[in-house]
LUMLO-561479 format. One record per residue (C-alpha): residue in one letter; x, y, z. Coordinates in steps of 0.001 Angstrom, whole numbers, plus 500000, padded with zeros to 6 digits. Example, Ala and Ser with C-alpha at 12.3 -4.5 7.8 and 13.67 -1.06 7.14 Angstrom:
! residues 2
a512300495500507800
s513670498940507140
END
This chain:
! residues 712
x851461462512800836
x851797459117802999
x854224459440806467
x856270456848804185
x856779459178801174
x857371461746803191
x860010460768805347
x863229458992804385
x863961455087804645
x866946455876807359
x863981457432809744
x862290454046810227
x863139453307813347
x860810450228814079
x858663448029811929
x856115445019812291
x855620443252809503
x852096441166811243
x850664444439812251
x851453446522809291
x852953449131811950
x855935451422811502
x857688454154814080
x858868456942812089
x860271460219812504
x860393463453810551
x863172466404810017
x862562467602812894
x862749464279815530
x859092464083815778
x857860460332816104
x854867458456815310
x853621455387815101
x851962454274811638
x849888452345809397
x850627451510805884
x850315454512803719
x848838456864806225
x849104460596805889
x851572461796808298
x848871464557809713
x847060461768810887
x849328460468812767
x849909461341816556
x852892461358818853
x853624458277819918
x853691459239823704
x851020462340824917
x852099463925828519
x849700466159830107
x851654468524832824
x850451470802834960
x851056474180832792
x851664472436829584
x848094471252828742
x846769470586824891
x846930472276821984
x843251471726820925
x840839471451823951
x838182469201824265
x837293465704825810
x840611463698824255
x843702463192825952
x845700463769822377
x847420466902820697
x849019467548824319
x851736470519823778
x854623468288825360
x853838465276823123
x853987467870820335
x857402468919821195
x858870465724822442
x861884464748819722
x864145461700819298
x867259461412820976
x867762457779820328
x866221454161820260
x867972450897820683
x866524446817820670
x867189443833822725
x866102440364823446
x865212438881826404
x863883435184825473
x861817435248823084
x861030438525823418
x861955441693821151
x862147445288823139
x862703448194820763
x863200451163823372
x862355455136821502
x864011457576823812
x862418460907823361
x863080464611825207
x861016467699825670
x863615470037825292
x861221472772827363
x860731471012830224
x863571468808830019
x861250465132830466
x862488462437829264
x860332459873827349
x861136456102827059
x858264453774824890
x859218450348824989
x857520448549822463
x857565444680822872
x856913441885820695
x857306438227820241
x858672436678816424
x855236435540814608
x853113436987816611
x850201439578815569
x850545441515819106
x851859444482820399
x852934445388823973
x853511449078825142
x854834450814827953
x856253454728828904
x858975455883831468
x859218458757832179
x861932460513833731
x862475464381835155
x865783465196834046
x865266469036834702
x865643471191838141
x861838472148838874
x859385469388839740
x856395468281836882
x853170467450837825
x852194464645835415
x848218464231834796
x847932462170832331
x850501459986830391
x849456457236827564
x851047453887827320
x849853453358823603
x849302455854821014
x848542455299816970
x847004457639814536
x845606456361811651
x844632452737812610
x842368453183809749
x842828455693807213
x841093457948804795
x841704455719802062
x840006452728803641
x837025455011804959
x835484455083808691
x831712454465807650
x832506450802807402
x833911450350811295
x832311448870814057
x832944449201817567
x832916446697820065
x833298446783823767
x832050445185827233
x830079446329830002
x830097444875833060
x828611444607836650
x827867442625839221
x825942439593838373
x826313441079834864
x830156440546833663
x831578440537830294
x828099441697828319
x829522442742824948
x828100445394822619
x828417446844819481
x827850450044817437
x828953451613814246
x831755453830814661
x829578456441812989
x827035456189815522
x829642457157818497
x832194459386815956
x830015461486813726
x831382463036810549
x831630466390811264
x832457468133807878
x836553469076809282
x836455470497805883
x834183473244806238
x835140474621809866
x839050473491809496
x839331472195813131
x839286468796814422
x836252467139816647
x836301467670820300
x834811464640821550
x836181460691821081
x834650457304822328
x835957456726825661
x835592453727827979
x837111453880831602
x837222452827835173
x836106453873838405
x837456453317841815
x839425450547842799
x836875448104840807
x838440447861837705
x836081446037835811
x832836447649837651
x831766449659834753
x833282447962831908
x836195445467830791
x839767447075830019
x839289446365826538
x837675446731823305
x838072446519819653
x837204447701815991
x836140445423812896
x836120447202809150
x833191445041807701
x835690442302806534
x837646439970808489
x839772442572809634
x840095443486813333
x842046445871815532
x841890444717819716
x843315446061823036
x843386445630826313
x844918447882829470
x846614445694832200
x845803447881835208
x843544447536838457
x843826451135839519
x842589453033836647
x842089453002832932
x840545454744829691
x840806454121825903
x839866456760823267
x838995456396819758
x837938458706817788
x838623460231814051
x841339462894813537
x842519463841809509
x839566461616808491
x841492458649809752
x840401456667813327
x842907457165815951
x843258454785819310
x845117456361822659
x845236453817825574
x846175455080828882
x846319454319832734
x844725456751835713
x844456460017835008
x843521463476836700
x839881464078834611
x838646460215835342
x840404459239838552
x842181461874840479
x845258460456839601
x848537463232840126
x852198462408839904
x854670464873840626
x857879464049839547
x861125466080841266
x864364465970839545
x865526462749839104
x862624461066839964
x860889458674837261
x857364457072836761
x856383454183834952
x852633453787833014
x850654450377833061
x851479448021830273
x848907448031827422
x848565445307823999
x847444445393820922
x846162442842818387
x845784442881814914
x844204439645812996
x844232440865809231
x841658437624808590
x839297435898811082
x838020438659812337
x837172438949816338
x838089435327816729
x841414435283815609
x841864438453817512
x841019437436820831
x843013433939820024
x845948436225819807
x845265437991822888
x844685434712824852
x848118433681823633
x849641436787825008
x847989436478828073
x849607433106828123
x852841434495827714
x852991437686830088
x851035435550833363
x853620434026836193
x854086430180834833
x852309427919837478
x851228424176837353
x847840424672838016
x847570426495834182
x848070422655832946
x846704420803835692
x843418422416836146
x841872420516838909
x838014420156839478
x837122423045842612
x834321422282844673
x833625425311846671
x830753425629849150
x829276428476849246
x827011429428845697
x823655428390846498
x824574425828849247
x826230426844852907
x826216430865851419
x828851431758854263
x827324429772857134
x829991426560857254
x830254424539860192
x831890420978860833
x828589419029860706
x827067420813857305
x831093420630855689
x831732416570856515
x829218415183854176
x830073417569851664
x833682416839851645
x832468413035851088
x830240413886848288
x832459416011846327
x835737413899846340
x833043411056845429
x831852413653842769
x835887413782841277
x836609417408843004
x840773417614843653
x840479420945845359
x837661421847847977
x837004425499849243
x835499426557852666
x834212429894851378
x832927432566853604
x832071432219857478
x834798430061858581
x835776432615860727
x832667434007861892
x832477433495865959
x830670437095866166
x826982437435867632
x826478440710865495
x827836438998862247
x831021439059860822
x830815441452857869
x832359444343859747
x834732442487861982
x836821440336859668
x840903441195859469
x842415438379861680
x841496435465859832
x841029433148863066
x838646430028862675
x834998430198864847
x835371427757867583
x831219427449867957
x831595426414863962
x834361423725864276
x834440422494867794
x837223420092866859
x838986422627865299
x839438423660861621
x842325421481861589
x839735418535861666
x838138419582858606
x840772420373856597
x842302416807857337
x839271415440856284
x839388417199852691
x842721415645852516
x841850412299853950
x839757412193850725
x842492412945848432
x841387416868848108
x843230419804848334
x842081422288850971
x840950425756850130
x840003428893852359
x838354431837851153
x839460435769852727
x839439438892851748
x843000440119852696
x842731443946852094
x839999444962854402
x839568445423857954
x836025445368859320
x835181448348861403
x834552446466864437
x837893444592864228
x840409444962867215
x843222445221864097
x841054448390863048
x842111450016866717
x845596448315866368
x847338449076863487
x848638452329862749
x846415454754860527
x848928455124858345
x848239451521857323
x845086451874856168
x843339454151853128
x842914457877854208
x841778461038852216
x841954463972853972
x843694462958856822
x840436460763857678
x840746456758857256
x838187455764855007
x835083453686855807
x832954451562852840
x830134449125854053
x831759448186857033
x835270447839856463
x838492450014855988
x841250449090853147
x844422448010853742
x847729450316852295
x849702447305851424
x852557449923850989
x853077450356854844
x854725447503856487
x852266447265859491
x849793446040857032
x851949443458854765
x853648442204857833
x849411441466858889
x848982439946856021
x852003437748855663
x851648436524859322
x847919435549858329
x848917433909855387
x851929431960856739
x849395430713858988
x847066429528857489
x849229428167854481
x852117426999856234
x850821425830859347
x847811424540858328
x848156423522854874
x846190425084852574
x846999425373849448
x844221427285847662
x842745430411848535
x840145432675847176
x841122436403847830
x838045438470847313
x837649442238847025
x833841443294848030
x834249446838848306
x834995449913845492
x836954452300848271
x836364455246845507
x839720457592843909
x842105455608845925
x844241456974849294
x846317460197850109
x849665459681851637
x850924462688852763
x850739465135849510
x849742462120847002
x846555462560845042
x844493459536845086
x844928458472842128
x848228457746842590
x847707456586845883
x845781453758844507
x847995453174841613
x850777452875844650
x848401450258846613
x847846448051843622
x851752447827842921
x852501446686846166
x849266444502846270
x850696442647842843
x854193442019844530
x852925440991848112
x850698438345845877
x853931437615844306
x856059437063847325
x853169434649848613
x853677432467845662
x857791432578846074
x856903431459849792
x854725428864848960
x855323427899845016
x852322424938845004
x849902427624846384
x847250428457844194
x844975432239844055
x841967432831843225
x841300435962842012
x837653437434843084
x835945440683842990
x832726440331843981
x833003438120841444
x834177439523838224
x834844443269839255
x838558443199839441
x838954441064836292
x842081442630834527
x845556441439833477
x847431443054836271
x845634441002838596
x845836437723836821
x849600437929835390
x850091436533839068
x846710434969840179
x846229431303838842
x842035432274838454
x839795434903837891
x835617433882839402
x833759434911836377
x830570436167838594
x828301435751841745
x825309435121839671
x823118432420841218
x820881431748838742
x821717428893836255
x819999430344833638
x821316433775833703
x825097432034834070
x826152430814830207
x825856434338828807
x828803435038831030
x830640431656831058
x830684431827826896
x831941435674826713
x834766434775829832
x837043433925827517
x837279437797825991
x838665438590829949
x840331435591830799
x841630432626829237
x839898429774829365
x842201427814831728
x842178430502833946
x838359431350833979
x836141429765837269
x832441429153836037
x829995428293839007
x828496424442838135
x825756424326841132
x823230421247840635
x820821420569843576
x819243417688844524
x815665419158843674
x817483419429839783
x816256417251837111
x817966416148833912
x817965418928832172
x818653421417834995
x821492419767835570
x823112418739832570
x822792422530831839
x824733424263834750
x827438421132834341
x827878422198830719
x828166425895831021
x831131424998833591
x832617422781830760
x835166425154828641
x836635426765831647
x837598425883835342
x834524423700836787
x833658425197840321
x831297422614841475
x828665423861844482
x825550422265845461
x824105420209847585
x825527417120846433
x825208414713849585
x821582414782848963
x821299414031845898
x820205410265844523
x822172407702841941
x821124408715838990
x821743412413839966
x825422411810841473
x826221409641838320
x825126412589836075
x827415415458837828
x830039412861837906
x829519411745834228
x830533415672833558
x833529415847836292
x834791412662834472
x834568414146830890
x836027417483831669
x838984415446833129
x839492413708829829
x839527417395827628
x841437419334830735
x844212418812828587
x843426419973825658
x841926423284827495
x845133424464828653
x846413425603825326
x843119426197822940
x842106429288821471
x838387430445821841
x836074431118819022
x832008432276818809
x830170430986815898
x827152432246816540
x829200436093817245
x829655437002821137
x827196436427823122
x824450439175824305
x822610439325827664
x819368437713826591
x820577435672823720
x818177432132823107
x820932430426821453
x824590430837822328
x827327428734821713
x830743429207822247
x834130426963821430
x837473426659821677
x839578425245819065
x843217423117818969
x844885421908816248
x843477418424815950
x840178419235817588
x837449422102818251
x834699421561821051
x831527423470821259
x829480424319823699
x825743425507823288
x822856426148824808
x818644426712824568
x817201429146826444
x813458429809827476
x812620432286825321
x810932435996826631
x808859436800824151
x805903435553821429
x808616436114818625
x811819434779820518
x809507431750821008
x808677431575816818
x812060431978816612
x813536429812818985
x813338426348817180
x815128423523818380
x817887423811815892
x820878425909814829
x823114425526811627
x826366426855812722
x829013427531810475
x832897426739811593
x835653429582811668
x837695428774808724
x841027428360810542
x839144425376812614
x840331421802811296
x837672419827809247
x836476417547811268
x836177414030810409
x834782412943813876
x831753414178815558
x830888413423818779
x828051414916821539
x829955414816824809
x827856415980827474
x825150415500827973
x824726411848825798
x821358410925826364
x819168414141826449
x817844413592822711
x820382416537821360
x822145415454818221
x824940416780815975
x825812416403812406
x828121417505809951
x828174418733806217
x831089418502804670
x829613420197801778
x828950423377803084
x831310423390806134
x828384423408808818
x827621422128811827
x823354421074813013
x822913420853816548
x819340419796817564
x818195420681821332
x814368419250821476
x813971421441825177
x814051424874825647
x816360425410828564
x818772422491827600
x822612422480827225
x825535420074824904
x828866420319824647
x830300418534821199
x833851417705819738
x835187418053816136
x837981416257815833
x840179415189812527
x839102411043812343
x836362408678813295
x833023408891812342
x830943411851810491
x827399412058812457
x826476411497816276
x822971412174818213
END
């Protein structure tokens, strides 16, 4: 019998229509969160507490079937607005232990998403010791009816050098059918993804998703920078999904809770696109994302960023290599330029393990930084420093200055990785560092960009007094999110970059209040569009720096091909460009000029991948993003690495449109325009021919709704 059979119309307690998802509860207060037609065994309890004592009623490798998420009941639920937004709040109780539950569930009128998020409160007279709470629970996402065998899962790894590298597998392959039927006990094991240290995204993205062999796709994501894990996995003979913050097992996380006292789980979404498959999905997500981020101009202005460090000064700037790069960018159309690392490098033994004060070199600007940055604004650019605020280099006076308590410690011992020591941002000794720094160098000097980078994984997190690490890290991250916040109250026009050594602290908790996210640190052009195509699964695309480097020793080709992976996201021009000659110049600034002109149109498209996401050593990959009037595409032609990747890689593809993409009437090749690549449309078939004659060899194109039919 279906949960909806079973259990009377006046026990719905919450329903969405777009995601074909009920909360329901039985006789005896139980609640769950549902699917269509799904048998209520299942289902799972919408919020799973592991205590210390009070563990799980089936052990194994999940974080389900936990005994106080099996007893927690319904004492009420209630809804309010707030905007445009729709909070339906389920209050639960463990009657045993005497914690209270809260889920918030959050949504937005005609949307397909769903946001999620647990209080939890000790209303009892003995302490708890939470370790491990979800934010999201759902039991039959897909059920027995539909079948598992036709599921696929998809997820991203990613590394340095190597970010958002997505994979796939049938869920059969990871979830095995076990025969429940002859044993009568549930699996043990689940597909898990989760983090480690304080790099978020060092092992893989917060996020993932399942497709059913139609158009049909299920998609999450965990907002969090100190610690996550998803499970799937199949329980009844349906496939269940449990999202969830730090935890003991994964990431030494601990909360104890005394009476009274309450703790609050990272947010977590998810999407459902009943047609389009993975590219309506992720559209919805990137419209979410637009919706939960801190508004801020630079979301619609999106300014060109030179920044010159990637494969050009590399963290050795000085006033006589930064002058004629200032000219040559702002002649180049950059509005923002970025003195990356070094600036403050006046150390014989290097300056790796002595930054934390943030003072300019004297032997690099003998004028003064003040002389430089008036020359990026003397040529109409907006200056930018790069720092990395949350680490103190080991040979820093600050290290010897500021109390211990300011700084990570396990054990009682302050911590030490490559170098440096991190930064409590929860002890005012270190924000009241940090906001003196930053007052500095934004108010009195007047920047307004900066690139905060993160180079180090400091492991579990920090022990504060009787703290796990975990939690200590969770606590860090909190306070790191509102100090970033009070920065931008201080200084509204101020833009952030957010960097992990490039992409390794890519999630949403970071970049609901940083303007940016870099993408990578990977240096070589070639290796770049795999990652500049899939950025839009992490990021949107407004909000996602791509490196554009062209060098003077560049021709054509090489060129027009780091320009155009830049194209669909935030162009972060490097390079040497001073050097370069006319024809050169006139070619980067041919691409500056263009991306200008579709800026606009960036800010609010949705992305799409025709030829599926993109995989590590793809030839062909192409990725677009799509408005209502227009789609662009970008694609490229890579060498091939084998005999049969060479038979195979022709100098064609035949692309076919997603069908919620406008037919296009106009056809035009954008970028490059005179490399011999071509473009044409049938309207017959709905398909798109794009010809690249080079291996190696980029184009972006536009679709839009008039004007002509066929361009080359």
């Amino acid at each position: 019998m279906t949960a909806t059979a079973e259990i009377a119309q006046e026990s719905l307690l919450w329903t969405h229509e777009a995601l074909g998802l009920s909360a329901v509860t039985d006789p005896a207060g139980s609640v769950r969160l549902t699917g269509a037609d799904q048998p209520w065994d299942a289902l799972v309890p919408v919020v799973e507490v592991v205590l210390t004592g009070h563990g799980r009623t089936w052990s194994g490798e999940r974080f389900i079937d936990t005994t106080v998420g099996s007893r927690l009941v319904l004492r009420g639920h209630d809804t309010a607005q707030d905007g445009q937004w729709r909070h339906t709040t389920i209050r639960l109780t463990d009657p045993q232990t005497r914690l209270a539950a809260d889920l918030t569930l959050s949504t937005v009128p005609g949307s397909s998403f769903l946001r999620s998020r647990v209080r939890l409160v000790n209303e009892g007279d003995t302490p708890l010791h939470l370790e491990s709470v979800s934010t999201l629970t759902l039991g039959g996402i897909v059920g027995p009816a539909a079948g598992l065998d036709g599921l696929t899962l998809h997820w991203a790894d990613n590394d340095w050098l190597a970010e958002c590298r997505w994979r796939q597998a049938a869920f059969r392959d990871q979830v095995v059918p076990l025969s429940r039927a002859a044993h009568g006990h549930e699996g043990r094991g689940c597909f898990e993804r989760y983090s480690q240290g304080s790099w978020s995204t060092g092992r893989h993205l917060p996020l993932a998703a399942l497709t059913d062999g139609g158009e049909g796709a299920w998609l999450w994501q965990i907002e969090s920078s100190a610690g996550w894990r998803y499970e799937t996995g199949e329980r009844e003979g349906a496939a269940y999904l449990a999202l969830f913050g730090p935890d003991d097992a994964h990431h030494q996380w601990r909360q104890t809770l005394a009476p009274g006292e309450e703790f609050t789980t990272v947010p977590a979404v998810l999407v459902r696109a009943a047609t389009g498959g993975l590219d309506c999905a992720f559209g919805e997500l990137t419209a979410y994302r637009r919706l939960i981020r801190r508004d801020h101009p630079d979301h619609r202005a999106l300014p060109v960023i030179y920044n010159d460090y990637m494969n050009t000064l590399m963290g050795d700037p000085t006033t006589a290599k930064l002058l004629p790069l200032i000219e040559a960018a702002s002649t180049a159309g950059a509005e923002v330029f970025v003195i990356d690392a070094g600036w403050y490098d006046d150390d014989a033994q290097g300056w790796w393990d002595a930054v934390g004060a943030w003072e300019p070199a004297g032997r690099r600007f003998p004028g003064g930084i003040q002389e430089v940055l008036d020359a990026i604004r003397q040529h109409g650019m907006t200056p930018g420093l790069w720092l990395e605020p949350e680490v103190v280099g080991v040979r820093s006076p600050l290290a010897r200055t500021l109390p211990d308590e300011a700084f990570f410690r396990r054990g009682g011992i302050r911590l030490t990785e490559h170098g440096r020591h991190h930064l409590d941002l929860r002890h005012p000794a270190a924000r009241a560092h940090l906001d003196r720094v930053l007052d500095r160098i934004v108010g009195e000097w007047g920047v307004g960009y900066l690139k905060l980078d993160y180079n180090i994984n400091i492991g579990p997190g920090t022990e504060n007094g009787t703290e796990s690490a975990g939690a200590g890290l969770l606590g860090h991250h909190r306070a790191h999110l509102d100090w970033l916040a009070s920065l931008l109250d201080r200084h509204p026009g101020l833009v952030l970059e957010n960097c992990g050594s490039g992409g390794l602290r890519m999630d949403y908790a970071q970049l609901s209040v940083a303007q940016l996210q870099s993408t990578s640190d990977q240096q070589d052009p070639r290796r770049y569009p795999p990652i500049a195509a899939a950025a839009a699964t992490a990021v949107t695309p407004e909000q996602a720096a791509v490196w554009a480097y062209p060098q003077p020793h560049f021709d054509f080709d090489e060129i027009a091909f780091t320009m155009t992976t830049a194209l669909m996201g935030r162009v972060h021009l490097s390079g040497f460009l001073d050097r370069m000659d006319d024809a050169q110049s006139a070619l980067v600034r041919s691409a500056v000029d263009l991306y200008k002109s579709i800026r606009p149109e960036i800010s609010g498209a949705l992305p799409f991948w025709p030829l599926g996401l993109p995989t590590w050593d793809d030839n062909w990959l192409a990725h677009g993003l799509r408005t209502d009037s227009a789609a662009f595409l970008a694609l490229w032609r890579r060498e091939p690495t084998s005999d049969t990747e060479a038979i195979e890689n022709t100098g064609s593809r035949t692309i076919q449109l997603p069908r919620n993409t406008s037919t296009p009437q106009h056809l035009e090749v954008l970028y490059p325009t005179d490399s011999g690549a071509t473009a044409t449309w049938d309207a017959t078939t709905g398909q798109l021919t794009v010809s690249l004659p080079r291996p190696n060899t980029a184009v972006l194109v536009r679709l839009g709704t008039t004007g002509e039919e066929s361009a080359g």
